[in-house]
C-alpha positions as CSV (number, residue, x, y, z in Angstrom):
1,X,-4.0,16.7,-39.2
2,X,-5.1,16.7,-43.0
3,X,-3.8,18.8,-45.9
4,X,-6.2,17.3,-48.2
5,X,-10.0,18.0,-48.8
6,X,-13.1,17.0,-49.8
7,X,-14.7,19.5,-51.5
8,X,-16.7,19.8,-54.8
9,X,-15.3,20.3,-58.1
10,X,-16.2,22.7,-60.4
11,X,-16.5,20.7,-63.1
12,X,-18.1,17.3,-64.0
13,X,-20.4,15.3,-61.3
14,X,-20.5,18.0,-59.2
15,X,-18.9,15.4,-56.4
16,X,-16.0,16.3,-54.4
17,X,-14.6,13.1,-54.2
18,X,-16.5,11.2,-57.2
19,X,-16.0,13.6,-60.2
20,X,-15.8,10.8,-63.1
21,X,-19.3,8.7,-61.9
22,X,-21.4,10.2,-64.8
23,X,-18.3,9.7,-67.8
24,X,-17.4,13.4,-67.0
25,X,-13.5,14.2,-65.7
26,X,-13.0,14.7,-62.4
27,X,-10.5,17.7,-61.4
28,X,-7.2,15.4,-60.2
29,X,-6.5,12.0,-61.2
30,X,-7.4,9.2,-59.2
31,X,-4.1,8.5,-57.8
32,X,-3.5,11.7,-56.3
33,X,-7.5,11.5,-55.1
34,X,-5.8,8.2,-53.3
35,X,-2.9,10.3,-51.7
36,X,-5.5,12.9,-50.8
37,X,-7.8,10.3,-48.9
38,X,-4.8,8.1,-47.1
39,X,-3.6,12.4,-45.6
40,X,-7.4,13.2,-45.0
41,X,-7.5,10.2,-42.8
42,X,-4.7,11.5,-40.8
43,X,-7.3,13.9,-39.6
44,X,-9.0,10.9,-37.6
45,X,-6.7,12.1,-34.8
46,X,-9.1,14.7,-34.3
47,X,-12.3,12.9,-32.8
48,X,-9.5,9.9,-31.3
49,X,-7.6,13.4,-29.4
50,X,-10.3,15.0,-28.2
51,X,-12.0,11.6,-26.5
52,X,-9.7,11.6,-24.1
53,X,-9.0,15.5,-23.1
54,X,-11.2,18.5,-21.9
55,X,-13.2,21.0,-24.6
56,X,-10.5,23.7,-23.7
57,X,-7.5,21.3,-24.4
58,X,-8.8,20.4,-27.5
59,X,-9.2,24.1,-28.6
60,X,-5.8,24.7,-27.6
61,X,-4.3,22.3,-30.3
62,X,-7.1,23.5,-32.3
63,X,-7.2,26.8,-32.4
64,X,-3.0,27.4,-33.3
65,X,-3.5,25.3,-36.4
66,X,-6.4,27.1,-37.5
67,X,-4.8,30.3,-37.5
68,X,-2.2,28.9,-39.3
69,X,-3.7,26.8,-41.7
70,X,-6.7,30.0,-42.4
71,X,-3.7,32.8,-42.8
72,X,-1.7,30.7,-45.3
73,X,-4.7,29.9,-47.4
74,X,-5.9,33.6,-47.4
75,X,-2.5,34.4,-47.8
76,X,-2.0,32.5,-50.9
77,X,-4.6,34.1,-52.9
78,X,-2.9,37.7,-52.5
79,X,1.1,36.9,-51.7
80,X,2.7,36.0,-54.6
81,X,5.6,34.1,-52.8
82,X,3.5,32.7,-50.6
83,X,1.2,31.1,-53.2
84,X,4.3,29.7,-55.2
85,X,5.3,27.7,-52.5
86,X,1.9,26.7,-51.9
87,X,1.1,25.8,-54.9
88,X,4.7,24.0,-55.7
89,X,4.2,21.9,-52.9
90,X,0.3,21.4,-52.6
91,X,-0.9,22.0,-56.2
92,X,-0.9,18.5,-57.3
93,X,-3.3,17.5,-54.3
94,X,-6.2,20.6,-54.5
95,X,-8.9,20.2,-56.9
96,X,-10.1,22.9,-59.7
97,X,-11.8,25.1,-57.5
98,X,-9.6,25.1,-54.3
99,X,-7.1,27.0,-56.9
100,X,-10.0,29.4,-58.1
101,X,-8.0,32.8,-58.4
102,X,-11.6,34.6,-58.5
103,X,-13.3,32.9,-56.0
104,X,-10.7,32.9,-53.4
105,X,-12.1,29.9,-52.2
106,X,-10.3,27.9,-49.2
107,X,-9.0,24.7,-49.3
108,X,-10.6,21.5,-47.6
109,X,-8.2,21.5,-44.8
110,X,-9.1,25.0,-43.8
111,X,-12.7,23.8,-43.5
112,X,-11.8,20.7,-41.4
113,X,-10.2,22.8,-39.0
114,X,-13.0,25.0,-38.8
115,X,-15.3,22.7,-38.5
116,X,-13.6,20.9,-35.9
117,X,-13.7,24.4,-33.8
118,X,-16.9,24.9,-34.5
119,X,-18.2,21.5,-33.3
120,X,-15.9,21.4,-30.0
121,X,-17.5,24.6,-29.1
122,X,-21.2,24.1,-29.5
123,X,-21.3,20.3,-29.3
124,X,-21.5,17.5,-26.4
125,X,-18.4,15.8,-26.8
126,X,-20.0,12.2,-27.5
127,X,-21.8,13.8,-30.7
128,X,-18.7,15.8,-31.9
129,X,-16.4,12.9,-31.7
130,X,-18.7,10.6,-33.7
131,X,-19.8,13.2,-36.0
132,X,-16.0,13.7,-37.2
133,X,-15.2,10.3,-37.3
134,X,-17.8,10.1,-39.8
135,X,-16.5,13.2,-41.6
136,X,-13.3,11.3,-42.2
137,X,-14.3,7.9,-42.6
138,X,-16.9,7.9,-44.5
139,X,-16.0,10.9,-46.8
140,X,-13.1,9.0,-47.8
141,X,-14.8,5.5,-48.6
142,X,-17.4,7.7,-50.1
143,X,-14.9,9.7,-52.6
144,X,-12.9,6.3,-53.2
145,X,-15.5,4.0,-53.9
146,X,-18.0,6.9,-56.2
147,X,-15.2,7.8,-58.3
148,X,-13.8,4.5,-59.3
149,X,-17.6,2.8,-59.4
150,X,-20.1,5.5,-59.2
151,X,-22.6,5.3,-62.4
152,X,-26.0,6.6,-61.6
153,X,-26.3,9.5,-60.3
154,X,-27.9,10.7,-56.3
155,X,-28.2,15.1,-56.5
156,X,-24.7,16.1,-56.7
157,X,-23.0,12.8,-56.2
158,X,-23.6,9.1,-57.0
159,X,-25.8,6.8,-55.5
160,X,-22.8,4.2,-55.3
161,X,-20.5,6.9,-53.2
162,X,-23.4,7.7,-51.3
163,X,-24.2,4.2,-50.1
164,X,-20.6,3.7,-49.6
165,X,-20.6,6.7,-46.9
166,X,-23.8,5.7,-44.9
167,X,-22.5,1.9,-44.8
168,X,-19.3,2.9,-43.6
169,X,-21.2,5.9,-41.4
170,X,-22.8,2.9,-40.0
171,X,-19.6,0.8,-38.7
172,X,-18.2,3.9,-37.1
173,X,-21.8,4.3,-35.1
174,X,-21.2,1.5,-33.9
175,X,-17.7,1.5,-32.6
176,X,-18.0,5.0,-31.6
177,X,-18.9,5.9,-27.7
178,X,-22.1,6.6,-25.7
179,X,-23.2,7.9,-22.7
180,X,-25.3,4.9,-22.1
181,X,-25.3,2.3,-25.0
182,X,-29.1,1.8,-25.2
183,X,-30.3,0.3,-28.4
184,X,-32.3,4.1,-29.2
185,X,-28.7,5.8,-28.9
186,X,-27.2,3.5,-32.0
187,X,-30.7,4.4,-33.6
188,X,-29.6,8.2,-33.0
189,X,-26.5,7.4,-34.7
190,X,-28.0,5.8,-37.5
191,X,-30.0,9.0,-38.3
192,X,-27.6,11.0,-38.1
193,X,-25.3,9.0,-40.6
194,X,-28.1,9.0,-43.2
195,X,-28.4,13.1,-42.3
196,X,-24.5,13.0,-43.1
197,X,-25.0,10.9,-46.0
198,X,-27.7,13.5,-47.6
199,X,-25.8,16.4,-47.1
200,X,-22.7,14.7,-48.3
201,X,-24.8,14.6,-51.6
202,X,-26.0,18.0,-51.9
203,X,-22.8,19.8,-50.7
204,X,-21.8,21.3,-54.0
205,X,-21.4,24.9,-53.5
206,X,-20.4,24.7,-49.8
207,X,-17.4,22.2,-48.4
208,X,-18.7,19.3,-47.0
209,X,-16.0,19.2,-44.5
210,X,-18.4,21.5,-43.4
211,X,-21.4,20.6,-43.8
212,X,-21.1,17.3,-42.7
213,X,-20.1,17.1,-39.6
214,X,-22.6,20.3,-38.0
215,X,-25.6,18.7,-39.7
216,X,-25.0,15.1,-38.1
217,X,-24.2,17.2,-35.1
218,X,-27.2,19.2,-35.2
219,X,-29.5,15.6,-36.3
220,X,-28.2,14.0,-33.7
221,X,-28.7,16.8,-30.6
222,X,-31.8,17.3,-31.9
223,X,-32.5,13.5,-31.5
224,X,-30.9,13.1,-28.4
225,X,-33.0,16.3,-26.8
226,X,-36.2,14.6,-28.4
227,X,-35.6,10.9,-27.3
228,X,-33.6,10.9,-24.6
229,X,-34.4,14.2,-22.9
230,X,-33.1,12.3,-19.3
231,X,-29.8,11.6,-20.4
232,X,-26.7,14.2,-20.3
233,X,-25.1,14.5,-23.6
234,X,-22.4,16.5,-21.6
235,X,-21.5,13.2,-19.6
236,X,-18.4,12.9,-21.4
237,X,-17.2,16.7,-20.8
């Protein structure tokens, strides 16, 4: 699982991932962004896991590391022994506002876990896995590619990191599973990539670990429902 994030700084292009686009400084330097992308991508396990096990295994793993990763980041803000180790070992990695003493704000791997929860529970399986392999894809490609070439800015972000996530959004649509691999369901996918892409863009306030993966979950259902109202999108348990 990931210890890194993707959230927005509080400074600069508001971008979590593509601070420096506009000629404004991003909150880490672009080698630690680098170490923070390669551990976010270790969160991939996530949708690859829970392909192949029930909804109530998954929650199992799912729900122990929550608790654990949701009490140490509260923990942090208001145990002072607990936040110098936290900080000694993980400060280097968490942007401006992930350290926000006033805020109390949690960190990006907090948010991936509770996303993750959140989608196993509500979500056909087919949906959630694809949603969060998009999360971590394309998030990464998005922050890597926008910070070292964004320029022109797209809401929060930059058009370049933005394109970057809905291409790469794109490649994982089509790799990732369906119930019945009709042309309409890669067309589903396709929306709900440029959904993901959107939101990725306008996440500023709230972590798009977030925000991400529920509203391509949510695009997507709602898609599926409208579409293909005859096919189970519980098929895959």
């Amino acid at each position: 699982m990931s210890i890194s994030s993707a959230g927005s700084p509080s400074a600069g292009l508001p971008d979590g991932s593509q601070g420096s686009s506009a000629g404004q400084p991003a909150t880490i330097e672009y080698r630690h962004e680098l170490v923070r992308k390669t551990i976010h991508l270790t969160s991939l396990s996530i949708p690859t896991v829970y392909y192949f096990i029930t909804k109530e295994q998954a929650l199992w793993i799912l729900g122990p590391m929550l608790a654990a990763f949701l009490v140490t980041d509260i923990a942090r803000h208001y145990i002072p022994s607990v936040a110098q180790w936290f900080y000694r070992t993980f400060g280097w990695l968490l942007r401006r506002h992930e350290q926000d003493g006033k805020r109390k704000r949690l960190n990006g791997a907090t948010y991936v876990l509770i996303s993750a929860v959140l989608c196993v529970l509500i979500f056909p399986k087919v949906i959630t896995v694809t949603a969060f392999a998009i999360l971590i894809i394309s998030d990464s490609t998005s922050a890597l590619i926008g910070r070292k070439y964004g320029k022109k800015p797209f809401f929060g972000k930059s058009r370049e990191g933005s394109a970057a996530f809905f291409v790469s959004a794109i490649l994982v649509v089509l790799v990732a599973p369906k119930i019945e691999g009709r042309i309409v369901e890669y067309s589903i996918g396709f929306a709900g990539a440029a959904v993901g892409a959107l939101v990725e863009s306008i996440s500023v306030r709230i972590d798009d670990n977030l925000t991400i993966p529920i509203s391509i979950s949510l695009a997507m259902w709602g898609l599926y429902t409208l579409l293909l109202p005859s096919v189970d999108v519980f098929l895959l348990g």
